[in-house]
RODO-2510 file (C-alpha; in nm, 4 decimals, decimal comma):
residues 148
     n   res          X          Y          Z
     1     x     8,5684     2,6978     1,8104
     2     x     8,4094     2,7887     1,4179
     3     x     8,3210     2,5475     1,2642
     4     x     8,1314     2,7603     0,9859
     5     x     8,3495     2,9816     0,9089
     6     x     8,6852     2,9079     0,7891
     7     x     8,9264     3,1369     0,6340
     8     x     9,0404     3,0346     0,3109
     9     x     9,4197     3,0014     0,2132
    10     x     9,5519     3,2686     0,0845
    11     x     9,7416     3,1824    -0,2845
    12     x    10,1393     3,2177    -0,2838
    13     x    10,2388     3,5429    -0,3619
    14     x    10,3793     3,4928    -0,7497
    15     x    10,2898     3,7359    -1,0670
    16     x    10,0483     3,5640    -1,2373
    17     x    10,1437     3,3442    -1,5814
    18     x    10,1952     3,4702    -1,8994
    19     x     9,9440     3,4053    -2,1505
    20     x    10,0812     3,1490    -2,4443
    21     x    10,3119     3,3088    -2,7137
    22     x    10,3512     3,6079    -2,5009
    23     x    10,7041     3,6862    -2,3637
    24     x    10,8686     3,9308    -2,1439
    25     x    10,9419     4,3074    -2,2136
    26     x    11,2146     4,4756    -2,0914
    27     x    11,2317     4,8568    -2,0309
    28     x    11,5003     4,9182    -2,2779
    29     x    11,2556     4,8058    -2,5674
    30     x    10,9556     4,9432    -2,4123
    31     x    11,0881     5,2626    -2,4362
    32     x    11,1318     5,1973    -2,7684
    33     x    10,7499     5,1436    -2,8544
    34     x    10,5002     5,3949    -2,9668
    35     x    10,1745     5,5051    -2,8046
    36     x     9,8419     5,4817    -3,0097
    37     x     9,5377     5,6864    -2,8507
    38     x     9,2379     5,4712    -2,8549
    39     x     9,0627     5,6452    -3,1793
    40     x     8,7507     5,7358    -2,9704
    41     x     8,9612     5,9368    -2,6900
    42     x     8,8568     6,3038    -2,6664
    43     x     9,0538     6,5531    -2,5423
    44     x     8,8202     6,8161    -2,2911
    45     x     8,9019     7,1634    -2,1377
    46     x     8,7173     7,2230    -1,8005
    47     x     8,7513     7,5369    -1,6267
    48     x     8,7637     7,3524    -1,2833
    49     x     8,9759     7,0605    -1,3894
    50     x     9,2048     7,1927    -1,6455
    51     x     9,2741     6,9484    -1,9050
    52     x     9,0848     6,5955    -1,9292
    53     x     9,0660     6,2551    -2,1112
    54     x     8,7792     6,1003    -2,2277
    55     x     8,6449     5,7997    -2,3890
    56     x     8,4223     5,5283    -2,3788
    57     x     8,3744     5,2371    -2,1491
    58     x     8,2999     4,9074    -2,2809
    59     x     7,9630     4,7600    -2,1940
    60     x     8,0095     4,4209    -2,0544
    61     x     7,7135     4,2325    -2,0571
    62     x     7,3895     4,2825    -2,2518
    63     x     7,0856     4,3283    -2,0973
    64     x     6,7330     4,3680    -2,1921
    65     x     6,6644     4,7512    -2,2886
    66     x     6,4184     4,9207    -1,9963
    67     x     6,1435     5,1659    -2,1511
    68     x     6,3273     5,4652    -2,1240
    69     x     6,6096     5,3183    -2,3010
    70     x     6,3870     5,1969    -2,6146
    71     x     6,2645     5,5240    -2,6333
    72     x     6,5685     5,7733    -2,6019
    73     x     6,8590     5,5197    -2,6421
    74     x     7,1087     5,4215    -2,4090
    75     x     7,3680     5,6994    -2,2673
    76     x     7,7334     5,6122    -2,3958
    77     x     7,9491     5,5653    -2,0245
    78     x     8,2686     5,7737    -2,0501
    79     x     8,5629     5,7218    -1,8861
    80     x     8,7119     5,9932    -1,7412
    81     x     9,0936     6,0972    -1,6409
    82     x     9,1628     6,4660    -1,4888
    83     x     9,5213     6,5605    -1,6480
    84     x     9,8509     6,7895    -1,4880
    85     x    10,0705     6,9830    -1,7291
    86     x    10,3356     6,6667    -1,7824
    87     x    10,0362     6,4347    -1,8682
    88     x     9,8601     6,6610    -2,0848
    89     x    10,2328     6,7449    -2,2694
    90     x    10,2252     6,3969    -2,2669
    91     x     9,9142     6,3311    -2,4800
    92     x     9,9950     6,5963    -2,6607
    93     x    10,3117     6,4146    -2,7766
    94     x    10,1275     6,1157    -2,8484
    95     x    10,0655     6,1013    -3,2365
    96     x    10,1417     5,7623    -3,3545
    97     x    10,4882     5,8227    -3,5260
    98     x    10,7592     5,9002    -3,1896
    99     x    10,8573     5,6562    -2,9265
   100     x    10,8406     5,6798    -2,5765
   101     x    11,2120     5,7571    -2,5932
   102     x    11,1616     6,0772    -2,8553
   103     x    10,8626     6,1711    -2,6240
   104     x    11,0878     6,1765    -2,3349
   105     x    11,3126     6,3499    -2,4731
   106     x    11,1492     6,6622    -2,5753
   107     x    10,9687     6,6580    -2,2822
   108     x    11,3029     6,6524    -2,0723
   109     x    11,4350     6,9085    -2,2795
   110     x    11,0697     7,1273    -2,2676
   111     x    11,0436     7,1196    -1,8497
   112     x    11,4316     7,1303    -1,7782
   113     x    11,4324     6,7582    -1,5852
   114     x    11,6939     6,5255    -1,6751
   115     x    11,6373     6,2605    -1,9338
   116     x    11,6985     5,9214    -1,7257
   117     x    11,4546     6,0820    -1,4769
   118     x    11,1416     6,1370    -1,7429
   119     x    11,1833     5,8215    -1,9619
   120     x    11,0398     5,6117    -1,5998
   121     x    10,8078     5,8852    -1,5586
   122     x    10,6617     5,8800    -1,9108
   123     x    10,6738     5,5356    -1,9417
   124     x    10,4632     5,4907    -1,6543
   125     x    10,1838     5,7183    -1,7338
   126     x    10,1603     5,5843    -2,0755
   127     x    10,1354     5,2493    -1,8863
   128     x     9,8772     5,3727    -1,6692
   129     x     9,6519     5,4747    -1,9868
   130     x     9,7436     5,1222    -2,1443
   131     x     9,5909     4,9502    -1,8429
   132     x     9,2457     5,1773    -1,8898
   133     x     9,2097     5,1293    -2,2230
   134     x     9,2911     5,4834    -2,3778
   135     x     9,6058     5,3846    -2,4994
   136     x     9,8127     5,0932    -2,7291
   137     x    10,2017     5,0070    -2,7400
   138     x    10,3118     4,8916    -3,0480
   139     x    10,6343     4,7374    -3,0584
   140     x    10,9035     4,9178    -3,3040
   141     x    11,0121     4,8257    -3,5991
   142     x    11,2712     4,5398    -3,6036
   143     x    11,5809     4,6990    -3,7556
   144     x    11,6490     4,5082    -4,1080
   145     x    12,0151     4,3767    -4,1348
   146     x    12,2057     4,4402    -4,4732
   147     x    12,4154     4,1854    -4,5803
   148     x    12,5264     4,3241    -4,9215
***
């Protein structure tokens, strides 16, 4: 018998809501967008890790200075991702002008893989630096209609 400790419900298993005025993307348009590199990512050679990614975490709350930080200012927290050739072909790809799709493709056609196999591969990674904060989708360019 507990009768101080109870285990809490656990919520039903659903994806959580979508924000107002957002709507849902599917993977044929997403592959359409085009990566943006946060401005303040750096790109790092290490001898041990090969190619890295770095850039700056956000602080999230504000609290009083200590001595040492008054005095010598406080460190800037990096963020750090360790990168294998695809990812680092990848980012090199990445300039603000190709999709995901163009990006795919000359990757595809620079490693030998087949196309429908790297679009879900690229798409993914690019997703992966979207959710840390190195990277932006924007979504392309609605094509403009001529009625003339």
């Amino acid at each position: 018998m507990r009768l101080f400790f109870h285990k809490k419900p656990r919520p039903p298993a659903s994806p959580p809501p979508l924000p107002p005025g957002a709507r849902t993307v599917d993977t044929a348009t997403l592959i359409r967008a085009i990566p943006h590199l946060h401005p303040q990512v750096e790109r790092l050679s290490d001898r041990r890790h090969g190619c890295l990614l770095a850039w700056p975490v956000a602080q999230a709350a504000r609290r009083r200075p200590s001595l040492l930080d008054r005095l010598f200012g406080t460190p800037v927290r990096k963020r750090r991702l360790v990168l294998d050739d695809l990812g680092r072909r990848t980012v090199e790809l990445i300039d603000g002008h190709r999709s995901l799709a163009v990006i795919a493709a000359q990757l595809s056609q620079a490693t030998g893989h087949a196309r429908a196999d790297m679009e879900p591969a690229v798409l993914a990674f690019v997703g992966q630096l979207v959710r840390r904060n190195a990277a932006a989708l924007v979504a392309p360019p609605e094509q403009e209609k001529n009625t003339c």
